[in-house]
C-alpha positions, 0 to 999 in steps of 0.5 A: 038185714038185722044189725045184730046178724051183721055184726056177729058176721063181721065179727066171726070174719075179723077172728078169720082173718087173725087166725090167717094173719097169725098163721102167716106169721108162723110161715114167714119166722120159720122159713129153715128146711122143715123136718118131722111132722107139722107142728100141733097148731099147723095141723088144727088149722087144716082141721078147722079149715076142712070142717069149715069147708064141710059145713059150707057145702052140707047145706048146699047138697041138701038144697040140691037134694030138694 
């Protein structure tokens, strides 16, 4: 396997894993009765993350397909 392949994974996987950390940090400061709409960072991260997903299984149906 490519050095440099494994790195921009290990990488890409480290900045996951401080958005997840920050992102529970959030949860865990606020934990008072929420009232309106989620916050404009809570909603980017379900973006990201449904994009994420979306991307992950678009390769999959293209393999089935063949």
């Amino acid at each position: 396997m490519d050095v440099q392949k494994m790195l921009a994974e290990l990488r890409q996987e480290r900045e996951q894993i401080e958005e997840a950390i920050i992102t529970l940090e959030r949860l865990a400061r606020g934990r008072g009765k929420r009232r309106g709409r989620p916050p404009a960072w809570m909603t980017a991260a379900k973006k990201r993350i449904k994009m994420e997903e979306a991307k992950k299984a678009a390769p999959a149906s293209k393999t089935a397909a063949n």
